[in-house]
Backbone as a ProteinNet text record, in pm:
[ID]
protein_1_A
[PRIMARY]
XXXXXXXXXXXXXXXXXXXXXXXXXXXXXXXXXXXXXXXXXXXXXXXXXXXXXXXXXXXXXXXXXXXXXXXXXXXXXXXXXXXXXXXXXXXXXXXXXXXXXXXXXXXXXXXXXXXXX
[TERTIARY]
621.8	490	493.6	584.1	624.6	578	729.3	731.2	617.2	518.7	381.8	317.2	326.5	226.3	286.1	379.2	454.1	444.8	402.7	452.1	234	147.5	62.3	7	80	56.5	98.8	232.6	314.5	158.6	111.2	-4.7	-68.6	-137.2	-256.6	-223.2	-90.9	-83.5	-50.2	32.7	27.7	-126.5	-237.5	-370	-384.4	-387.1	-418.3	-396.3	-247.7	-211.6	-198.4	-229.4	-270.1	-466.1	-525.8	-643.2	-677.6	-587.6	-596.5	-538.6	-440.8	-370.6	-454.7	-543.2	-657.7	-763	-807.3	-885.5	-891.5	-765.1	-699.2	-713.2	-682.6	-656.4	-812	-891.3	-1007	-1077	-1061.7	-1101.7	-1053.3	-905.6	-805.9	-937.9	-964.6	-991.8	-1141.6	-1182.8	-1346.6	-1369.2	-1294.6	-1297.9	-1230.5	-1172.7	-1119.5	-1198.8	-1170.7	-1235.1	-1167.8	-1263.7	-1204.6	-1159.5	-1099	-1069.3	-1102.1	-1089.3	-1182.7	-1115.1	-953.9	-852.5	-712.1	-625.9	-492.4	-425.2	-351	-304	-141.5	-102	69	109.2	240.9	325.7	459.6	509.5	638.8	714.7	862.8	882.3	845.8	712.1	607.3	499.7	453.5	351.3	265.6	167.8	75.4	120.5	162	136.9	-3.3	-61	-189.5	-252	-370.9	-500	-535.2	-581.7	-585.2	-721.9	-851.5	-941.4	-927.3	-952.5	-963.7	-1057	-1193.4	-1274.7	-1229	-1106.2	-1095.5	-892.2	-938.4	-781	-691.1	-603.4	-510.6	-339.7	-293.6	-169.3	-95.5	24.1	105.6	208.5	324.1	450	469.5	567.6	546.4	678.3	711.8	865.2	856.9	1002.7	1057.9	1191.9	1184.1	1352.7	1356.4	1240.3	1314.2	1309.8	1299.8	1345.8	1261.9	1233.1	1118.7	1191.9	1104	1088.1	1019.9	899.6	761.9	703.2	621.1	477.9	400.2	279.5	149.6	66.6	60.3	-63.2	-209.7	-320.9	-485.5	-550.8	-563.8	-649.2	-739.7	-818.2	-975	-958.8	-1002.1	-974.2	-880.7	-758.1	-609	-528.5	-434.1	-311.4	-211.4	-91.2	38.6	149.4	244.3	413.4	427.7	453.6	455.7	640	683.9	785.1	909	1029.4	1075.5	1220.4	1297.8	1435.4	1538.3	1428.6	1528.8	1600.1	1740.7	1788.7	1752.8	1627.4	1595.2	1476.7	1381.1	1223	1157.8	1188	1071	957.4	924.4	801.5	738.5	803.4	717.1	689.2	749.2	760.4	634.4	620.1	460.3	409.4	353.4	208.2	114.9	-27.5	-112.2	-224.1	-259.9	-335.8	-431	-554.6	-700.4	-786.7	-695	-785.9	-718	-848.6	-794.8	-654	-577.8	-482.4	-404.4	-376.2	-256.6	-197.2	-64.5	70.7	151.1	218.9	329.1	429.6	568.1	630.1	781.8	864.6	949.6	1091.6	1143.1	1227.9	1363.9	1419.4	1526.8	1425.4	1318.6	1260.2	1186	1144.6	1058.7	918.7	885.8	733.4	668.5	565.1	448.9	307	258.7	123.2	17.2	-95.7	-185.9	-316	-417.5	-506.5	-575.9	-682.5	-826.6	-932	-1013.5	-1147.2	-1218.1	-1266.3	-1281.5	-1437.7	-1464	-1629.1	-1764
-1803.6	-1743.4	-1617.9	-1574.8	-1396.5	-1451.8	-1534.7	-1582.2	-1632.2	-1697.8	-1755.4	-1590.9	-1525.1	-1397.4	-1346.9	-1334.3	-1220.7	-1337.6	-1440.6	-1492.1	-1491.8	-1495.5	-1441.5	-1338	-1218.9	-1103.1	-1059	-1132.6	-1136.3	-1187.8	-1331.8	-1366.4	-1273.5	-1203.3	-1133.2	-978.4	-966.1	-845	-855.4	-979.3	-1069.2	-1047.1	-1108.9	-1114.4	-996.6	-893.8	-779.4	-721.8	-697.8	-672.8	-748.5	-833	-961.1	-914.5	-905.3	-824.7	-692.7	-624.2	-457.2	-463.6	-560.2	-589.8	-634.5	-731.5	-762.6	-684.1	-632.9	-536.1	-418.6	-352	-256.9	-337.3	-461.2	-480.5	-508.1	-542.1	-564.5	-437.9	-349.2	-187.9	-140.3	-189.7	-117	-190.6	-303.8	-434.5	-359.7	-365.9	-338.5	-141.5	-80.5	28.3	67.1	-34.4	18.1	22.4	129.6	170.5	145.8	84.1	75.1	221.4	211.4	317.4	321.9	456	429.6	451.4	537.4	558.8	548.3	515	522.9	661.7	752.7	852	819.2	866.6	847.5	927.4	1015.4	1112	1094.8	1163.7	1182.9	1291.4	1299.6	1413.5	1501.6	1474.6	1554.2	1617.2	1587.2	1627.4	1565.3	1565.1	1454.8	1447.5	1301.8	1251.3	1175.9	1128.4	1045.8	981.3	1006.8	924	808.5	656.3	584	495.9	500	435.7	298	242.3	111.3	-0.5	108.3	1	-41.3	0.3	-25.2	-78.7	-200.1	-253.5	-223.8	-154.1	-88.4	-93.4	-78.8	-38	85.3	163.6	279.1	280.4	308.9	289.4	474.2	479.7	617	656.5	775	813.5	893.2	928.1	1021	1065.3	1202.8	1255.9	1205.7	1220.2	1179.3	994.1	928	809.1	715.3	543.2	468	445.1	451.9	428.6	271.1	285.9	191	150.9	41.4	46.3	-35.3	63.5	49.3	-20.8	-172.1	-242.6	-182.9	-193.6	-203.9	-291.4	-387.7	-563.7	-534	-567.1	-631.2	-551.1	-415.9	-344.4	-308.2	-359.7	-344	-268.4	-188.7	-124	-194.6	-220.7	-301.4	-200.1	-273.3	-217.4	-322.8	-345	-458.1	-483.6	-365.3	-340.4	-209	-247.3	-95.5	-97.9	12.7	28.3	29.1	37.3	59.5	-81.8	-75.3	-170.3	-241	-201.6	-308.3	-360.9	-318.4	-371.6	-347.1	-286.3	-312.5	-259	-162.5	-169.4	-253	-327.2	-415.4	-522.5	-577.8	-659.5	-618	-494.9	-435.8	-513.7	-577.7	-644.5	-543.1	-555.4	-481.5	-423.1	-300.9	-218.8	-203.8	-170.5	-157.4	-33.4	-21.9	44	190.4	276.1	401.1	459.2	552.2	555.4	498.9	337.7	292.5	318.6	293	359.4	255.8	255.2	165.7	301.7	321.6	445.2	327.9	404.4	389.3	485.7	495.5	611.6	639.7	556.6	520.8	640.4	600.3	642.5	817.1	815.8	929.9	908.5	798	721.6	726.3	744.4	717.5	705.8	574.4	585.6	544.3	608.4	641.4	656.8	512.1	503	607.7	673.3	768.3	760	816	770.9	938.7	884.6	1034.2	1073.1	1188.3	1224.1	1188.4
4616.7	4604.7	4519.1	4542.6	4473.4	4327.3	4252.8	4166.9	4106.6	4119.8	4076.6	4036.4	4161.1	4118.8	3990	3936.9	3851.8	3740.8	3725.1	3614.4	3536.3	3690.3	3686	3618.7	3634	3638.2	3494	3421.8	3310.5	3188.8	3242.7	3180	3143.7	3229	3235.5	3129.9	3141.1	3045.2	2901.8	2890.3	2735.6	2688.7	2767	2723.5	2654.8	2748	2744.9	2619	2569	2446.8	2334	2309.7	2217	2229.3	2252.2	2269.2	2208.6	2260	2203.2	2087.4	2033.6	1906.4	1837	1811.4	1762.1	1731.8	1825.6	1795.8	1706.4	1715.9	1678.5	1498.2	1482.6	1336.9	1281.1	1400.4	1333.2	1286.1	1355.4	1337.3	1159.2	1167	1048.2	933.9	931.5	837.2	810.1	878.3	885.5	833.2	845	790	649.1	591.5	500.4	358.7	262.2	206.7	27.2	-47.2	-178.5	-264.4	-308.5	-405.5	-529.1	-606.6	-729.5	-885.7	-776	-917.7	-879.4	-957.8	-859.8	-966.8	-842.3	-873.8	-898.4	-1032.9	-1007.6	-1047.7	-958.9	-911.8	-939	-1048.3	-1042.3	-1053.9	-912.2	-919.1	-828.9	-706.6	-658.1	-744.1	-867.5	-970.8	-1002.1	-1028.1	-1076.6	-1237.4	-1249.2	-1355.2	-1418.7	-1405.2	-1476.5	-1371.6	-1397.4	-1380.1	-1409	-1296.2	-1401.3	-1321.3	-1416.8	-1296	-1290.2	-1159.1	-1143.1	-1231.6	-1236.9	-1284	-1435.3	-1533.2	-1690.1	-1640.7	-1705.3	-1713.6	-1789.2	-1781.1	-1863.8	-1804.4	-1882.8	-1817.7	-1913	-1850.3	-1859.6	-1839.6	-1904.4	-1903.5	-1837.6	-1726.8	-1645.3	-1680	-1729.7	-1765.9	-1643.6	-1575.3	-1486.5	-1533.8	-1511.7	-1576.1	-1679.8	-1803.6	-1942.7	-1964.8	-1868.5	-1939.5	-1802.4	-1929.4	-1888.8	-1707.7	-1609.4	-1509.4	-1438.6	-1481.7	-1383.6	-1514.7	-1521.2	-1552.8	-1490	-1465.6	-1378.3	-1435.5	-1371.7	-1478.5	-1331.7	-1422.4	-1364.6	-1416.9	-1309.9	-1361.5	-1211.7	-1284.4	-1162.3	-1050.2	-1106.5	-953.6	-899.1	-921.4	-847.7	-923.2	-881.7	-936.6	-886.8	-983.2	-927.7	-1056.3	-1000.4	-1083.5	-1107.5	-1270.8	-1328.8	-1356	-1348.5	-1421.1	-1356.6	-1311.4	-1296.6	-1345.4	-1363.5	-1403.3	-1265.4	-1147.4	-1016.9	-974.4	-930.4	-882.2	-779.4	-689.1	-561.8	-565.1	-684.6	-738.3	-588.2	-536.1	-405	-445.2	-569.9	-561.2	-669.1	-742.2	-826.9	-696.3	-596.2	-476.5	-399.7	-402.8	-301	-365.8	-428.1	-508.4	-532.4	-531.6	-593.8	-464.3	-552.6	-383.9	-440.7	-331.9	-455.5	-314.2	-179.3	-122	-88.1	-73.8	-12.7	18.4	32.9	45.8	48.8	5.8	-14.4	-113.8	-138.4	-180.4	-228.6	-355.7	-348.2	-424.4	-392.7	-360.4	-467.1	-548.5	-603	-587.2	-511.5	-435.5	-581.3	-619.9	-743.3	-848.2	-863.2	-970.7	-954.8	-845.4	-764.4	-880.4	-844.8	-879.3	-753.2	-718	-606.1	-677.5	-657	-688	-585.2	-567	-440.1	-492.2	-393.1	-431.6	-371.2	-456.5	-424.1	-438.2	-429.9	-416.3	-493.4	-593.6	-700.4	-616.1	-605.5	-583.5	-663.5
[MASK]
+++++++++++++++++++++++++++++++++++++++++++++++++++++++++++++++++++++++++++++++++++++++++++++++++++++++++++++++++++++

């Protein structure tokens, strides 16, 4: 009898957090906010401006020599391109909302979407 209750009780709190987990993502989903330029940083400095709405791309030097380049297609910023040995951020794919980030650590590249006034 014990056993039945607790496997009961095990149910009922699975629900529970499979619930608040959901929710929680529907909140993230439903609030998020487009951006209007992606900012890229190298070094801790602002390097360039680049707005979303005009497709372009930028080849980003750090320390003197080619690093990244940042393509802008349809709204999105991506890393088309990098000199670092683990590509994880050409691997991020492309970001188009609010504060997201795709970060190049090899390179000390960070680019971060904003939302201009």
């Amino acid at each position: 009898m014990v056993k039945k209750e607790v496997v009961k009780r095990d149910i009922i709190l699975i629900a529970c957090v499979l619930i608040a987990a959901l929710a929680a993502l529907l909140i993230i989903n439903l609030t998020k906010q487009s951006g209007t330029v992606a900012v890229i940083y190298t070094n801790n400095e602002e390097y360039a401006r680049m707005p979303l709405d005009v497709d372009a791309e930028i080849v980003i030097y750090s320390d003197g020599k080619e690093a990244n380049t940042l393509v802008v297609q349809n709204g999105k910023a991506y890393i088309s391109s990098a000199s670092c040995p683990d590509k994880i951020c050409v691997n991020t794919g492309s970001i188009s909302n609010e504060n997201e980030m795709i970060v190049c650590l090899p390179n000390k590249v960070i680019v971060v979407i904003e939302k201009e006034n």
